[in-house]
N, C-alpha and C positions, 0 to 999 in steps of 0.2 A: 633549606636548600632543595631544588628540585632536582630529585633522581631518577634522569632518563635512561636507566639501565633495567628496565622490565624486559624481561627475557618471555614474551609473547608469542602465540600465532594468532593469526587474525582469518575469523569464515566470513566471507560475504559472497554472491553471487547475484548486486542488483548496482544503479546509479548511488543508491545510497552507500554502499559499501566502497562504492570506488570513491565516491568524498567524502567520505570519513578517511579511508586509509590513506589517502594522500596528504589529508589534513594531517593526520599522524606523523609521519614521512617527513612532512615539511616544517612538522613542532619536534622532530628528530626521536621521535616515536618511531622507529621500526622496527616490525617483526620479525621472527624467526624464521619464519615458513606462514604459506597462505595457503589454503584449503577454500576450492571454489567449489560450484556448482555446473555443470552443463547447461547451456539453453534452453536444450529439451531434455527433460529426466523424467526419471520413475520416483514416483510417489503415492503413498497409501490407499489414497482419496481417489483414485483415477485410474481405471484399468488402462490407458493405454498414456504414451510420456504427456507431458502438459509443458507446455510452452512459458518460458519466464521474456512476458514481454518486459519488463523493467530488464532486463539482464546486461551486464559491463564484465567485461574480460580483462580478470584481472591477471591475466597471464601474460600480457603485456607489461604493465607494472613489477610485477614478478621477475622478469628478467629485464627491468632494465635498472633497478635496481642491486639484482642480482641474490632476488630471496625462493627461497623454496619453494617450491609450487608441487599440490596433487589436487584432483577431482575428485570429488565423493559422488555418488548416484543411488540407489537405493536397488543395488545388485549385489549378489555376493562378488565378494575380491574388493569392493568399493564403498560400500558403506564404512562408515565412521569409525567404526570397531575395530573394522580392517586397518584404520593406521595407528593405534597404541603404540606398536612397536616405536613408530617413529616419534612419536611423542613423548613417549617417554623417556627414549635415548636425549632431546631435546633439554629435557630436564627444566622445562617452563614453568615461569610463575603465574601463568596468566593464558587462559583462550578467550579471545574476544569475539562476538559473537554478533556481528552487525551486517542485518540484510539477509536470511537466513530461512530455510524452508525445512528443515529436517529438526530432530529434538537431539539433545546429546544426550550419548548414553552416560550413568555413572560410572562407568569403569573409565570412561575416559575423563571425565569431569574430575576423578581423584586422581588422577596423574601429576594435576600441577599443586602449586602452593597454596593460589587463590580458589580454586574450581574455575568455573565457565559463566561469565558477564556476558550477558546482551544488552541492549536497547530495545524498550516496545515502544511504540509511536502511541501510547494512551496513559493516562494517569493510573496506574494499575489499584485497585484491583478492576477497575474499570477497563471493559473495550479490552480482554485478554482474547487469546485465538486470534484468526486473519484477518487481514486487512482493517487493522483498527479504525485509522485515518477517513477510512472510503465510509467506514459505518457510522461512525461520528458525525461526518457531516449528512448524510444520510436519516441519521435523527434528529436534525437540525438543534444540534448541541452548539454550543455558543462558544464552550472552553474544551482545551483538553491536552493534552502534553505529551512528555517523552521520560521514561522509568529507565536507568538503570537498575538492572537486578542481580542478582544470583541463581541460575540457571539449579532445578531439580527434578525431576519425573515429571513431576506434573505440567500443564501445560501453563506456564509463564505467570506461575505460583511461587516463587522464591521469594529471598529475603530484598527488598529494596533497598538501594546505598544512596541514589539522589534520583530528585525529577525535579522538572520545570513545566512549569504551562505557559501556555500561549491562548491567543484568544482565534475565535473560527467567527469571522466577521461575515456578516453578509453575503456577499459580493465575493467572497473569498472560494478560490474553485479549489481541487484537490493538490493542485499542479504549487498553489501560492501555500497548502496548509503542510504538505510536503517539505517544502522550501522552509519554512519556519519549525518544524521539527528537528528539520538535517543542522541547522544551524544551532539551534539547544541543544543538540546532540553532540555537535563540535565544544558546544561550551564544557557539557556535563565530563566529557572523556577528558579532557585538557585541565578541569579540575580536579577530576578524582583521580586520574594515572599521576600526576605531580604531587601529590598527597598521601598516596598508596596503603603506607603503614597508616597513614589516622580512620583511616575508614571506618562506617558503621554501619551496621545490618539491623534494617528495620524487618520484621517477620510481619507478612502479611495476614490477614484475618482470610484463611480460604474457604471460608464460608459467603462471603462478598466477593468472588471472584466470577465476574461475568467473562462466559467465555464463548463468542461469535466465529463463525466459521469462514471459512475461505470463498472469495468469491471468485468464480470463472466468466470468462465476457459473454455467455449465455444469458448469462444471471441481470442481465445489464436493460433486458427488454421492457420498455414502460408501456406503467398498466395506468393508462387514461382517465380508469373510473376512481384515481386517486384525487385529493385537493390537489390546487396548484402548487401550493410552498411543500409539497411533500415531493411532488415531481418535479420542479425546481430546485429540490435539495441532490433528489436524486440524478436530475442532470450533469449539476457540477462536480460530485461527489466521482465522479467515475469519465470526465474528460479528460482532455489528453493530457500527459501522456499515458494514458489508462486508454483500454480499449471503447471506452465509452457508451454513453443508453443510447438504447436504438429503437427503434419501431417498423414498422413495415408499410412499405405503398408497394404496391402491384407484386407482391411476391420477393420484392427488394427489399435488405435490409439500410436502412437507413439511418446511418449513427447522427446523434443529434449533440452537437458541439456546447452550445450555448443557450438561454432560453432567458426572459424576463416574465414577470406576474404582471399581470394586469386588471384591476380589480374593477371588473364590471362583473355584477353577476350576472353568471350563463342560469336564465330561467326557459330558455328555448332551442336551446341546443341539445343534443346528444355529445355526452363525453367523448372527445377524442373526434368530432367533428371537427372541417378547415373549412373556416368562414373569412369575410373580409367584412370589418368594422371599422370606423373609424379611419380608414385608409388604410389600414395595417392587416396583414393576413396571419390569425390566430388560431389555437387549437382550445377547441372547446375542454375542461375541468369538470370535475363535480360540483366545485362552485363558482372558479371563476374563469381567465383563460392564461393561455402559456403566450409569448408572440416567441416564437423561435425564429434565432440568430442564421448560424450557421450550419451545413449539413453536409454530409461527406456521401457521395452514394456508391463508394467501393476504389473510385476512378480519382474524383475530382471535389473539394470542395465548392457550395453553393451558397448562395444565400434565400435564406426558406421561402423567402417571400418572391422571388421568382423559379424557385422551383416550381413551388405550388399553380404560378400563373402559366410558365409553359407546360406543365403536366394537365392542366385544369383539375385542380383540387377541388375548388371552393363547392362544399356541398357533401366531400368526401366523409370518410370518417374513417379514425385511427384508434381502436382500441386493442393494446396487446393481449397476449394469451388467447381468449377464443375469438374476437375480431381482428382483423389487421385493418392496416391504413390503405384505404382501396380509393381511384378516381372517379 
C-alpha cells in the first residue's frame, strides 16, 4: 500500500524544482512548507549577488495551493539556520532537496525523521559539485544519471538510496540531457517516497568522489586553439536555456547557439579563423573546423553564415582569451 502521508518540505529555486514539485502535487505528494531561493542572492563563491538564470517562482505554486512559503539568502535573519524554529515545530519526516544552491546544515538535517534527500544530475560519486550536467557533456561522456542521496557536510558525499542513467548521445545539447534527468528524477521520487520505510542506504567510497565547481556565463568563452569535438561538446553543453559559449567579433560578445564538426583537416589556417569552403562559412580548429549554426549578438538571433558575409568575416580570426574574433 502506498502511503502518501510524508509530512515534507521541499527547497528548490530552479525550472527543475518547479517540475519536480508539481509532479509531486499531482502524485498527491504535497508538502508542508517550500523554502525557495531569490533570483538574485548571496552566495560564498561571489562577492557580489549572482543571478539564478534557470530560476521559477515557486511562490506562486505556494499559494495556490495554499502551502507555506519562506526565502532563504545567505544573510543573517535568512539563512537556513534561521528557520529550525519552524521546522521543527513542523515536526517533518522528510526535507527534500531538489534544485538547490546552498548546503544544509546538520542541526537542520536532524530535525526530521529521514534527514535531507537531494537529487544530483550525475552518477555519484561522479560529476559531485556544480553543474554536473554542463560538465558531463563537456567531457564528452557518453552516459551519466541522476543520485538520490542523503544529504551530509560534505559536498554531495552521503549515503545513496537510488540512481538511474541515461545515455548523452551525440547530437544531444544540455537543454535534451536536462530533459532526461528531470524525468529519472520524476521516476526516482515516485518510487522511493511510495516505498519509504524499505529503503536502503548505499555509503559512498569518498575517496572517488569527484567534485567540479560551479560555472558562471564567463566561463562560457571558447578557446579556438581547442579540437573541434572538444568545442563542439562545449557548445552544446551550455546552450539554451543556459547562458551559452560565446566568442567575440569586434569587441562584441557573440553567444554561439549551435555548431557542426566538419572533418576536413585545417593544415592552413590559423585556429579560430572564418573561412568559406566548400560553400559553407567555417571556423578554423586545431585540427579540423566548426560550420556554426545560429548566433545571438545581444539583440537578435542570426544565422553565422550570413552574419559573417554582411560583417565581411572571411579571413577574420576568432581566438578566445588573448585573441578575439576581429573582421
Amino acid at each position: 500500500m502506498i502511503d502518501k502521508n510524508i509530512n515534507f518540505a521541499f527547497f528548490g529555486a530552479t525550472n527543475y524544482s518547479k517540475e519536480l514539485l508539481l509532479y509531486l502535487i499531482d502524485n498527491n505528494f504535497i508538502p508542508s512548507v517550500i523554502f525557495s531561493i531569490p533570483q538574485e542572492f548571496n552566495i560564498s563563491y561571489s562577492e557580489k549577488k549572482v543571478v539564478n538564470t534557470n530560476y521559477a517562482n515557486l511562490k506562486e505554486i505556494a499559494n495556490k495551493y495554499h502551502i507555506k512559503y519562506y526565502e532563504i539568502d545567505s544573510v543573517e535573519g535568512q539563512k537556513t539556520k534561521d528557520y529550525n524554529s519552524i521546522i521543527k515545530e513542523l515536526e517533518l519526516d522528510l526535507l527534500l532537496i531538489l534544485g538547490w544552491y546552498y548546503m544544509i546544515p546538520k542541526s537542520t538535517r536532524e530535525l526530521t525523521k529521514y534527514g535531507a534527500w537531494g537529487i544530483h544530475a550525475s552518477l555519484l560519486p561522479k560529476y559531485a559539485g556544480g553543474a554536473p550536467l554542463n560538465w558531463a557533456i563537456i567531457n564528452g561522456e557518453k552516459e551519466t544519471g541522476v543520485t538520490l542521496f542523503r544529504m551530509e557536510d560534505g559536498v554531495d558525499d552521503g549515503d545513496i538510496i537510488f540512481q538511474k542513467s541515461f545515455s548523452i548521445d551525440f547530437e544531444d545539447t544540455i537543454k535534451d540531457i536536462y530533459n532526461k534527468a528531470t524525468l529519472e528524477s520524476k521516476n526516482i521520487l515516485l518510487e522511493v517516497l511510495s516505498n519509504i520505510d524499505n529503503i536502503k542506504f548505499k555509503q559512498q567510497d569518498k575517496s572517488k568522489i569527484e567534485i567540479y565547481p560551479q560555472r558562471k556565463p564567463e566561463d562560457g568563452e571558447i578557446n579556438w586553439s581547442e579540437e573541434a569535438i572538444n568545442i563542439y561538446n562545449f557548445i552544446r553543453a551550455q546552450t539554451l536555456p543556459y547562458p551559452c559559449a560565446f566568442s567575440i567579433i569586434d569587441d562584441k560578445i557573440i553567444k554561439i547557439l549551435d555548431s557542426k564538426i566538419v572533418n576536413i583537416n585545417n593544415e592552413n589556417y590559423k585556429y579560430g579563423e572564418v573561412v568559406k569552403l566548400d560553400n559553407k562559412t567555417l571556423v578554423a580548429t586545431k585540427d579540423n573546423f566548426l560550420e556554426i549554426g545560429t548566433i545571438n549578438d545581444g539583440y537578435k538571433d542570426y544565422k553565422f553564415k550570413d552574419y559573417a558575409r554582411v560583417n565581411n568575416l572571411w579571413g577574420g580570426y576568432s581566438r578566445a582569451k588573448s585573441l578575439r574574433m576581429v573582421a
